[in-house]
C-alpha positions in Angstrom: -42.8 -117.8 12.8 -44.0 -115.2 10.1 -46.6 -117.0 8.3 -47.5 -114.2 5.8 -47.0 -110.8 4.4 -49.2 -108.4 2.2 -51.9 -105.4 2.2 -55.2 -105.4 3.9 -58.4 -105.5 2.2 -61.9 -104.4 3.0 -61.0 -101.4 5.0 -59.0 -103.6 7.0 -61.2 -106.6 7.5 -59.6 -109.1 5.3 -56.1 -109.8 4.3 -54.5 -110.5 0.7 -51.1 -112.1 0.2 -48.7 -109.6 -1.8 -45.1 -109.3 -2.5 -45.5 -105.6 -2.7 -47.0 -102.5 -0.8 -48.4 -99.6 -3.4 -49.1 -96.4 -2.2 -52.4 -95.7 0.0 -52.1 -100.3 0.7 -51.7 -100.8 4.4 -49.2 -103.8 4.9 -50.0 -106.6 7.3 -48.0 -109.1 9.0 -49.6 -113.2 10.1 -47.5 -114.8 12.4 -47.2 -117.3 15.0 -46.2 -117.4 18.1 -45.7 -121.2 19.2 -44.0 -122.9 22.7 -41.4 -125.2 21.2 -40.6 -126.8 24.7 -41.3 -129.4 26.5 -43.3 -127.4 29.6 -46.1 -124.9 29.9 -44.9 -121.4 29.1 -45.0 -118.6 31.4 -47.4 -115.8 30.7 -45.5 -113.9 27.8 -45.4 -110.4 25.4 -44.6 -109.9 21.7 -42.7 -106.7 20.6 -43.0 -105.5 16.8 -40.1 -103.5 15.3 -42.2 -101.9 12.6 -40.8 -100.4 10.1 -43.2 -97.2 10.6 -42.7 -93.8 12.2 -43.1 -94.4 15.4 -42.5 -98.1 14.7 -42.2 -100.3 18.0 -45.0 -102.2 19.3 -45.8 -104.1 22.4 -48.7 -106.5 22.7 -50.9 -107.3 26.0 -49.7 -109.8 28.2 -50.6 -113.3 26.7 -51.8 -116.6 28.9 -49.2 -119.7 28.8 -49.4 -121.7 26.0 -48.6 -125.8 26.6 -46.0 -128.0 24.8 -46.8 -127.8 21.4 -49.6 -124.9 21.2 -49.6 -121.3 19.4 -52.0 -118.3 18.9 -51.9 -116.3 15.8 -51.7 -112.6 14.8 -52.5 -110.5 12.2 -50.6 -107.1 12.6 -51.5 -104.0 10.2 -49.8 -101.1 10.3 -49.4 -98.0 8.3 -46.8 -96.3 5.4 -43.8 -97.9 5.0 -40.7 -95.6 6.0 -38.6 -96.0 3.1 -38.7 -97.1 -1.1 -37.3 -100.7 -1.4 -37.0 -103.1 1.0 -37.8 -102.5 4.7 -37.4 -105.5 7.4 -40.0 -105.5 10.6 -39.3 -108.0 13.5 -41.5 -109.7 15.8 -40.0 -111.1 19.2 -41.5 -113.1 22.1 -40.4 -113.1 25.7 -41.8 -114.5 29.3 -43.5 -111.5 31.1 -42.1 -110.3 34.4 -38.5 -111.5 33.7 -38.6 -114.8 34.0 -36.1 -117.2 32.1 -36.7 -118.7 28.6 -35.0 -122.1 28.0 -33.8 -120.8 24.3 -33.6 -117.6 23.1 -32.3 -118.6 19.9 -35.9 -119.1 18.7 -37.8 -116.1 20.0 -37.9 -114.0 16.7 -38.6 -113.8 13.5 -38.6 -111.5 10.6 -39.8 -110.8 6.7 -38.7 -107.9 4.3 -41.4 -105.9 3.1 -41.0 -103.9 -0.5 -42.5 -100.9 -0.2 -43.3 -100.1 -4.5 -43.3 -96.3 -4.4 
C-alpha cells in the first residue's frame, strides 16, 4: 500500500508530502508492505519500477511477517524521466518461488508529476 508521495528534505534525511517534483527535488515514495493472510509469510522481496533511468529496483530479502503485520519503506530516487505524470510500482513476492495465496494484492502504485 503506497502511503505517501513527495520530495526529500534535509539532504535526504526527512521527507515532505508534495503533489509535485521541481527541478533539483528528489521524489520519495512511503509504503507498506503488509501480510493480509491468515498464516505467517514466507521470507519475501519487493521490486520498484521507478520511473528513473535505469529504473527497476529490487530490495534484500525480507523475514516473514505474521497475520496482520507490515514493515515500512521510504524509497528515494532521482530525476524523473519525463514532464507530467510518470507512474512507479512497487510489488511484493515470496523469495525462492514459493506460492502466494493471492496475487491480486501484491502491488501498488502512485503517479508522480514531475513540474518541469
Amino acid at each position: 500500500r503506497i502511503i505517501d508521495a513527495g520530495i526529500a528534505t534535509g539532504g535526504g534525511a526527512g521527507f515532505i508530502h508534495a503533489d509535485a517534483v521541481g527541478p533539483g527535488e528528489r521524489p520519495v515514495v512511503v509504503f507498506t508492505v503488509m501480510n493480509v493472510g491468515t498464516g505467517v509469510s514466507d521470507r519475501w522481496q519487493f521490486t520498484a519500477n521507478l520511473p528513473t533511468l535505469n529504473g527497476h529496483f529490487v530490495s534484500e530479502v525480507q523475514q516473514p511477517l505474521a497475520p496482520g503485520e507490515g514493515r515500512r519503506f521510504t524509497l528515494g530516487f532521482g530525476e524523473l524521466l519525463r514532464p507530467g505524470e510518470n507512474s512507479l510500482t512497487v510489488s511484493a513476492f515470496p523469495w525462492g518461488g514459493t506460492d502466494d495465496a493471492s496475487l491480486s494484492n501484491d502491488a501498488a502504485s502512485v503517479i508522480l508529476i514531475r513540474s518541469y
